[in-house]
C-alpha positions in Angstrom: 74.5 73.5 60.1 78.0 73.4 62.1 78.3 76.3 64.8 81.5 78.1 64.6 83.4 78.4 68.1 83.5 82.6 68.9 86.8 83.0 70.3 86.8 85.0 73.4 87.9 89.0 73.2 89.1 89.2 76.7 91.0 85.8 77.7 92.0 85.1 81.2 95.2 86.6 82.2 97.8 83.6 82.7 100.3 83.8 85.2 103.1 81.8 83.7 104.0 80.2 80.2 103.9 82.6 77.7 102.6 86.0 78.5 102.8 85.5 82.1 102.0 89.5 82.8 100.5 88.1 86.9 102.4 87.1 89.5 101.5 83.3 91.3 99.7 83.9 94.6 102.3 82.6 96.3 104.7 84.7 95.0 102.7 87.6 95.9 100.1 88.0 93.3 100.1 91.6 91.2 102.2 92.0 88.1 105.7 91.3 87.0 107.9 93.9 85.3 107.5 92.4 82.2 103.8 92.6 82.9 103.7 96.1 83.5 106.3 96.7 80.6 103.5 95.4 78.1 101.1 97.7 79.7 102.8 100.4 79.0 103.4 99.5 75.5 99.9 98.9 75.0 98.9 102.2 76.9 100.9 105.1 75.9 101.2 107.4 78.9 100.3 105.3 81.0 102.2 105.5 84.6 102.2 102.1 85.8 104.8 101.2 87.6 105.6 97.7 90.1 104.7 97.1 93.8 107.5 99.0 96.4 109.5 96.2 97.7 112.3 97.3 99.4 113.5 99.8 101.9 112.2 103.5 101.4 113.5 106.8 102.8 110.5 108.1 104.9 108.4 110.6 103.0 109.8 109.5 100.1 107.7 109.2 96.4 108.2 106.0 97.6 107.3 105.6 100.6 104.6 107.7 99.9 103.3 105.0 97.0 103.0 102.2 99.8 101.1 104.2 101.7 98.5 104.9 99.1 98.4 101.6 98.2 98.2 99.9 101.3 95.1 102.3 102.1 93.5 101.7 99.2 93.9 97.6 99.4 93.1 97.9 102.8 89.6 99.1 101.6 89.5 96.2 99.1 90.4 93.6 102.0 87.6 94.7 104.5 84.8 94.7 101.4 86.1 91.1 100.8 84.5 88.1 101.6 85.2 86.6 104.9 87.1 83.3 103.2 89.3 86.1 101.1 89.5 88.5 104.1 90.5 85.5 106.6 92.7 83.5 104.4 96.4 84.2 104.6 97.1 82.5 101.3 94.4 85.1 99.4 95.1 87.5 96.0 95.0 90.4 98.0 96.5 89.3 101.6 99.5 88.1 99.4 100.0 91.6 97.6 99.3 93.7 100.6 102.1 91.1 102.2 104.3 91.7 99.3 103.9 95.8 99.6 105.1 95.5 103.0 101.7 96.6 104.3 
């Protein structure tokens, strides 16, 4: 009796090609626009919303954002392993790099 090949519910996000929701690491990990755009569509109501790049006002929702989410990754980064936590070219060292943190 053949098997029949189950095909996985929850494939690995892919960075590029098509549905490319992730950024490369070396582009600063976390998702593109088009990523989060997909999310949303896929989750009504939900408030996701990109990684603050640029110059903020201080005290700003903005500004404000970063902050949270530096704290919060900041959390991630010390639970990390110390390759991850020591490694400049790591998932999370990228994005907090790429948040300005």
């Amino acid at each position: 009796m053949a098997r029949k090949k189950r095909k996985k519910e929850n494939p690995i996000p892919r960075t590029t090609g098509k549905g490319g929701n992730y950024r490369k690491t070396k582009s600063g990990a976390g998702m593109t626009r088009k990523g989060v755009k997909a999310y949303r569509r896929a989750n009504p109501g939900s408030k996701l919303k990109t990684a603050v790049t640029g110059k903020v006002k201080k005290g700003s929702k903005a500004a404000k954002r970063r902050k949270s989410y530096c704290a919060r990754s900041l959390g991630q980064l010390k639970r990390s392993s110390a390759k991850t936590r020591n490694n400049p070219n790591s998932r999370i060292r990228q994005a907090r790099r790429r948040w300005k943190c």
